[in-house]
C-alpha positions in Angstrom: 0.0 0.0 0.0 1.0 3.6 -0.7 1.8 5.2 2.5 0.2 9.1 2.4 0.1 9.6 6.3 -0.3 7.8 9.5 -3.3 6.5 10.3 -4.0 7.6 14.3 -4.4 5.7 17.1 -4.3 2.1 14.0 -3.7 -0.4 17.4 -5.7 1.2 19.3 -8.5 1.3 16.5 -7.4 -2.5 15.7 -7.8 -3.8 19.3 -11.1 -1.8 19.5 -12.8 -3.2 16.3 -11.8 -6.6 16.3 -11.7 -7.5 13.0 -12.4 -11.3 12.1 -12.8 -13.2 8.8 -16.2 -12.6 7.5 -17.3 -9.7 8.8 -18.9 -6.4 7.5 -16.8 -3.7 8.4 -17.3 0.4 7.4 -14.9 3.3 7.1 -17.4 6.0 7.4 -14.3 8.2 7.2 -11.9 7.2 4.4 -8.8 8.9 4.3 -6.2 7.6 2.6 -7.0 4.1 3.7 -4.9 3.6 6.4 -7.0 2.4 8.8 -9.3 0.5 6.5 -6.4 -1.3 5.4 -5.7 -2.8 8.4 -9.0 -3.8 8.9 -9.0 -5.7 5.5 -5.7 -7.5 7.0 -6.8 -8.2 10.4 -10.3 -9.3 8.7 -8.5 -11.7 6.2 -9.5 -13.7 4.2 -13.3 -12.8 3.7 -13.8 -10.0 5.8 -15.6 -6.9 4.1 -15.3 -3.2 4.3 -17.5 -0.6 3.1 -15.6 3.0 2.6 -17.1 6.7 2.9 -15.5 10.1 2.2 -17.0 12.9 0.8 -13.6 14.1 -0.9 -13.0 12.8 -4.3 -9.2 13.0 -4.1 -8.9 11.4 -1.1 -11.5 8.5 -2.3 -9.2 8.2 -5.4 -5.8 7.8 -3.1 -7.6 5.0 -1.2 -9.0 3.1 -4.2 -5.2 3.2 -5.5 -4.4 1.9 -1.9 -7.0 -0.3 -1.1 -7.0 -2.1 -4.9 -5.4 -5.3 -3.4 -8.0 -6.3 -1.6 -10.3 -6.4 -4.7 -13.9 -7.3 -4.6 -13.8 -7.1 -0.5 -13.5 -3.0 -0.6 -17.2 -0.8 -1.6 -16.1 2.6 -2.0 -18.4 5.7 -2.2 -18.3 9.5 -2.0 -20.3 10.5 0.6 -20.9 12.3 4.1 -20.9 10.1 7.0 -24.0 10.8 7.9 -25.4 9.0 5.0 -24.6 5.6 6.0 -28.4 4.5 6.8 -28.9 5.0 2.9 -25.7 3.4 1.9 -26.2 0.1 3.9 -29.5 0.0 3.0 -28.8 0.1 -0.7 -26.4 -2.5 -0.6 -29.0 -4.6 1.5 -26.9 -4.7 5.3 -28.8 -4.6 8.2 -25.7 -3.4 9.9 -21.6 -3.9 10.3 -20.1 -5.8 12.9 -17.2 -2.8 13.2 -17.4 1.3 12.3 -15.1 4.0 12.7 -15.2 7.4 12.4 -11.8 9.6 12.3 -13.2 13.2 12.6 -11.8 16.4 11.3 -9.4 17.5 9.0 -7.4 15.1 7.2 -3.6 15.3 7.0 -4.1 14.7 3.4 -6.2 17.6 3.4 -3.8 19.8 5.7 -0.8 19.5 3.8 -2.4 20.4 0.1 -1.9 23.9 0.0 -4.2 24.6 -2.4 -7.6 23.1 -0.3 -6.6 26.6 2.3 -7.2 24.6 5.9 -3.9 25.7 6.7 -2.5 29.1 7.8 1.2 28.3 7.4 1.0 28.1 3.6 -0.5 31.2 1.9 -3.1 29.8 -0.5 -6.9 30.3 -1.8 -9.2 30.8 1.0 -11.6 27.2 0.9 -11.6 24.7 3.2 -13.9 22.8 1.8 -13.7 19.2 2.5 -15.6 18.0 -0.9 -16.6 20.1 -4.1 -19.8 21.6 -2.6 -21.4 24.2 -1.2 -19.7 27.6 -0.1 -16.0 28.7 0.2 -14.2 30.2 3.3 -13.3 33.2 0.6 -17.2 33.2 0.6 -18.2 33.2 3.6 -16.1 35.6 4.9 -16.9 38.1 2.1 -21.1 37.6 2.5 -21.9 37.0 6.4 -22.5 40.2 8.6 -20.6 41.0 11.8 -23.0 38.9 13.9 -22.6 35.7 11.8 -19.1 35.8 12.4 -19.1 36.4 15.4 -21.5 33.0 16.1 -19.1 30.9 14.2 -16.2 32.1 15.3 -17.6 32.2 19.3 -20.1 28.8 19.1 -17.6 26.4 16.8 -14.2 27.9 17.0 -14.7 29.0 21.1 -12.6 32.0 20.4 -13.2 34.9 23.2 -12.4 37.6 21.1 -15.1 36.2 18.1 -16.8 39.8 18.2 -13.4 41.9 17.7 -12.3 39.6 15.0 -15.5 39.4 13.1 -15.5 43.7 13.5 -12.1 43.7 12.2 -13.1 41.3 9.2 -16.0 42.9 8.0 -14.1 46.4 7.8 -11.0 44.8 6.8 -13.2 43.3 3.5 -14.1 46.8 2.4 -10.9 47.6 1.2 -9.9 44.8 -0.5 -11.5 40.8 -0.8 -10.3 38.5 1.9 -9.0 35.8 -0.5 -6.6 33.9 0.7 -5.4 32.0 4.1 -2.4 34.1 4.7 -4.6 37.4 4.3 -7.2 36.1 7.1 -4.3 34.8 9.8 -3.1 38.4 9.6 -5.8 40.0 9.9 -7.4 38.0 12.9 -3.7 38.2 14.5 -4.0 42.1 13.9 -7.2 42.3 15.5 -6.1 40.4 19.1 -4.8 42.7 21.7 -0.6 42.4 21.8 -0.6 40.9 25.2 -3.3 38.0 24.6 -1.1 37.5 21.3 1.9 36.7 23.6 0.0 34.9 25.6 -1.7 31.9 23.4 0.7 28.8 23.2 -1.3 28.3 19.7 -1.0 30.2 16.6 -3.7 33.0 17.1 -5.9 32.3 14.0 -6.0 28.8 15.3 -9.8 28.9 16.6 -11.5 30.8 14.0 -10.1 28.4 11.2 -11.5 25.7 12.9 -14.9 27.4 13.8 -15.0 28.5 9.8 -14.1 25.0 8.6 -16.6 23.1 11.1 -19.3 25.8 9.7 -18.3 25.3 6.1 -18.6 21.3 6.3 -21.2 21.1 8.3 -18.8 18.7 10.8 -21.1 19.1 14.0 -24.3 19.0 12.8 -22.8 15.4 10.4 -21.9 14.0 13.6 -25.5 14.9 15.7 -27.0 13.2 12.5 -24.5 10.5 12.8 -24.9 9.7 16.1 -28.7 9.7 16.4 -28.6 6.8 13.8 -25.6 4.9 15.3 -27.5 1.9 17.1 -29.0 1.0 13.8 -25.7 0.5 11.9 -24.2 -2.0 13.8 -25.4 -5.8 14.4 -25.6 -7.0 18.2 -21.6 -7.0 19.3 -20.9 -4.5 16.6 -18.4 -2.5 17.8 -18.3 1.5 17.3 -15.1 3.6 17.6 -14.8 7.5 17.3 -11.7 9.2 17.0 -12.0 13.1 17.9 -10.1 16.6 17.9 -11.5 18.6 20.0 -13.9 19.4 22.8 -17.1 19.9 20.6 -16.8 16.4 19.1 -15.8 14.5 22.1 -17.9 16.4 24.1 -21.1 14.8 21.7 -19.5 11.4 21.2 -19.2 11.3 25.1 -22.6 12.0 25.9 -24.5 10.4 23.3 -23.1 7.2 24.4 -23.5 7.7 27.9 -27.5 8.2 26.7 -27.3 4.9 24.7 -26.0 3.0 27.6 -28.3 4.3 30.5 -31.3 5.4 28.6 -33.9 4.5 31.5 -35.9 7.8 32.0 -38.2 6.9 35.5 -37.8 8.4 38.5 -35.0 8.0 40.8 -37.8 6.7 43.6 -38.8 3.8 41.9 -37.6 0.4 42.8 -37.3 -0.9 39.4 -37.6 0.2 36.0 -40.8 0.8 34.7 -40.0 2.5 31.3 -38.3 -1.0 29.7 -35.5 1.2 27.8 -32.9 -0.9 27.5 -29.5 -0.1 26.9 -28.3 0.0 23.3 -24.5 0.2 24.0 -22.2 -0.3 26.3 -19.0 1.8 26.4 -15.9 -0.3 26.6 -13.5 2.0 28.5 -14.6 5.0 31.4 -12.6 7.3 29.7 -11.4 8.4 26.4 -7.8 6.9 25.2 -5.4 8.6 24.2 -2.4 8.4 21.8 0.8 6.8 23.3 3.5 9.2 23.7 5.7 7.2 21.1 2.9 7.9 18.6 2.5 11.7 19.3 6.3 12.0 19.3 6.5 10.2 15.9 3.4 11.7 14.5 2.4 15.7 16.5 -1.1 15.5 15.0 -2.3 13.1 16.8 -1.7 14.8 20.2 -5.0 15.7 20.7 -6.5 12.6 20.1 -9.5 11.0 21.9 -11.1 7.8 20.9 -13.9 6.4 22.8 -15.6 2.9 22.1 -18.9 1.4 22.6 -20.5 -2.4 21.5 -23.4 -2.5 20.7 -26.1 -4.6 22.8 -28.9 -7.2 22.2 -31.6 -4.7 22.8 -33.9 -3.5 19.8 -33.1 -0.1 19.0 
């Protein structure tokens, strides 16, 4: 296989899914192929995996990557959220393992061109697949108090209404076209002493609340996650790998609902409602990368993945 990046957390996502011969098996977030590819291994000789990613040029690299495997790989263009469709198209009432790796790929991050980064100077985008609007867009149509929701609700950046102020004047003069134009400018717009204080670059948050906006990442997820208990067959296992606080922070308490769903009173003796639970999360808390892994690969330091199997009950 090819090797583009590094897929995060692989042993971790191995041990988690437990791949075995014959089994139905989905990607939900392609990549590369890293990770599916060692699910097709670990799966050997029969096992089946089912691929999703809404970026063409990262569903080309994996079909060069994944070609190997042959007839055992199904791969289609989509948003995650889509799955119920897709498996019910191709006639599965579920997988027996699903992963999602959210956020921005590092096939994504180090293309230039696709403008999710700040440290290379290049058209304003950050689109994840061919549709819908541009950053360039965005920036140049939304009013002050827009911005200043995106930047405050998904990017969690204190200063969201000076920035979005800063933007909207700044965009008067000349378009805001590119991604080294918008660092500066949201650097500009940061008082000099909470500049020297961030540890993190200081357009950091608003290029993640603009991307998350753009690509609809959050509300994918929700959708995602309100479906999950019918994608997976009884012992199925789910794992989510996250970024930040506003995935986890979902991931975390959706399964918590799934696995103590009973909703009578604290008072009664028993249950009365009959919700059962739906899943039942494998680990108390979130694991993290290994330090060997976030010294040989930095991007993963801020990786959480959490894991769930899914129960007997009817969902």
């Amino acid at each position: 296989m090819t090797v583009y990046h590094r897929p995060v957390m692989l042993a971790e996502v191995i041990e988690a899914l437990r791949p075995r011969p014959g089994g139905i098996y989905v990607d939900a977030t392609l990549g590369a192929g890293g990770h599916a590819a060692a699910i097709l291994e670990a799966s050997a000789p029969d096992g089946r995996l089912l691929g999703l990613d809404r970026d063409p040029a990262a569903l080309g690299l994996a079909g060069q990557n994944l070609s190997p495997y042959g007839e055992r790989v199904r791969l289609i263009r989509s948003t995650f959220d889509r799955l119920p469709q897709h498996l019910a198209a191709l006639g599965l009432a579920g997988a027996d393992g699903l992963l999602l790796d959210l956020g921005v790929s590092s096939m994504q991050l180090d293309q230039g061109q696709r403008g999710f980064a700040f440290r290379l100077d290049a058209p304003l985008d950050m689109r994840m697949g061919p549709e819908g609007m541009s950053a360039a867009e965005l920036v140049a149509t939304l009013g002050e108090d827009e911005l200043t929701s995106i930047f405050a609700r998904l990017g969690e950046e204190p200063f969201a209404r000076r920035i979005a102020r800063a933007l909207v004047a700044a965009r008067q003069t000349a378009a805001i076209a590119s991604t080294g134009q918008l660092a500066r400018l949201v650097e500009e717009a940061l008082p000099a002493a909470e500049r020297r204080r961030r540890q993190i670059h200081p357009a950091t948050q608003v290029f993640q609340g603009l991307r998350l906006y753009i690509n609809d990442e959050l509300g994918q997820l929700e959708r995602f996650l309100a479906a999950a208990p019918r994608l997976l067959n009884p012992g199925g296992r789910l794992a989510i790998i996250s970024y930040h606080s506003l995935e986890d922070r979902r991931v975390k308490k959706s399964l918590a609902a799934y696995a103590h769903p009973c909703t009578c009173p604290p008072r009664l003796p028993r249950c009365q409602c009959g919700r059962l639970p739906l899943f039942t999360p494998l680990h108390k808390k979130a694991l993290r990368p290994s330090p060997q892994e976030v010294a040989d690969n930095p991007r993963s330091r801020s990786a959480r993945l959490r894991v769930a199997e899914r129960t007997e009950a009817v969902a």
